[in-house]
N, C-alpha and C positions, 0 to 999 in steps of 0.2 A: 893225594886222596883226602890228607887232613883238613889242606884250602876248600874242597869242594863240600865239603861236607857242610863246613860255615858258611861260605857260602850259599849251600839250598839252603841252611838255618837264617840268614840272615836276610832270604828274599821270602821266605812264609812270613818271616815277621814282620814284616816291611809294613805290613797295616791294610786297612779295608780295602782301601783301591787298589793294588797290587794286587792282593788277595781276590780280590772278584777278577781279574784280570788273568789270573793262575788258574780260578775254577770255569772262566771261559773261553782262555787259552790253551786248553786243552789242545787243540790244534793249529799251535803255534806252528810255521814252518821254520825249516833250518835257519834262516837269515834272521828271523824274528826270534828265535831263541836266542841266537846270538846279541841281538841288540839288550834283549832282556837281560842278559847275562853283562854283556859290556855295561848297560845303564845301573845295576847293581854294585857294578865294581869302580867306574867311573863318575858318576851322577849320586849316585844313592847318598852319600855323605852329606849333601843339601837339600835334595826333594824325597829322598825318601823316609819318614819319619820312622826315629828309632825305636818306636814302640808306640802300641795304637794308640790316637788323641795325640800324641805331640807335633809340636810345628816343628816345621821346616826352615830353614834360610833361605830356600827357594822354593818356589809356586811349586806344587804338586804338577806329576806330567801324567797327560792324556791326553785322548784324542784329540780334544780341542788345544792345547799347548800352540803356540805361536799360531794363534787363532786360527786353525786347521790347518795352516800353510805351512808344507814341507820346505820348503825355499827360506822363508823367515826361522824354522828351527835351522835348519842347515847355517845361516847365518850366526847364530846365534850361537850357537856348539865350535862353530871352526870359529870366528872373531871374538867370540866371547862379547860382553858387556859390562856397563861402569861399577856393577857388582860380579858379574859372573867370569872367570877367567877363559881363556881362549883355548881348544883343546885341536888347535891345526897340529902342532908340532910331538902330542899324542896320539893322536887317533886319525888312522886314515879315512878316506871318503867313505870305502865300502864301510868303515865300520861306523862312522856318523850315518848313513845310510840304512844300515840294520838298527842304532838306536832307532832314528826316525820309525822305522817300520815297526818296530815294537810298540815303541807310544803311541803310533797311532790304533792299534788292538786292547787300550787301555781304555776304558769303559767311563764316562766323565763322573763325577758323581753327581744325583740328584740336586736339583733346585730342594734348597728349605721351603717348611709350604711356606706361607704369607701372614703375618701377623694378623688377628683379627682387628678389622678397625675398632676404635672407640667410639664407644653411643655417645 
């Protein structure tokens, strides 16, 4: 009961995008809670900042993450990459699977506007 508890604490705080992702995931389904729940326990240590405005050691995830492509996150999660470690021999398919599905209910963040040009 103690873990869970840090855990809901540690995915409210997890920062804006997650946060918009909570207040429009509301109707997460079972598999996507799961992923939600797996990516916080699994993943959060690198994409997800530990308090609002801090960087990450990995890209933030959302929908667009392995530029929309489920098949490129799949990769990328089971084989890992020259920074990112390999998470085959953690995590089974369904459960890279439910991550997948959760990040992609994760809302991208807005485009910054545009600088104005100089007269």
């Amino acid at each position: 009961m103690k873990h869970s508890a840090w855990l809901l604490l540690f995915v409210f705080a997890a920062g804006p995008q997650q946060a918009s992702a909570q207040q429009a995931g509301g109707g997460l389904n079972e598999i996507q809670r799961h992923g939600q729940q797996l990516l916080a326990q699994s993943c959060g240590i690198c994409h997800l900042p530990p308090e609002r405005g801090a960087k990450t050691y990995g890209p933030p995830l959302n929908k667009l993450a392995g530029g929309g492509d489920d098949d490129i996150m799949r990769e990328y999660i089971t084989n890992g990459t020259p920074r990112m470690p390999s998470f085959k021999s953690y995590l089974k398919s369904t459960d890279i699977d439910a991550i997948i599905a959760y990040v992609r209910t994760v809302p991208a963040p807005a485009a910054a506007p545009a600088a104005p040009a100089a007269p």
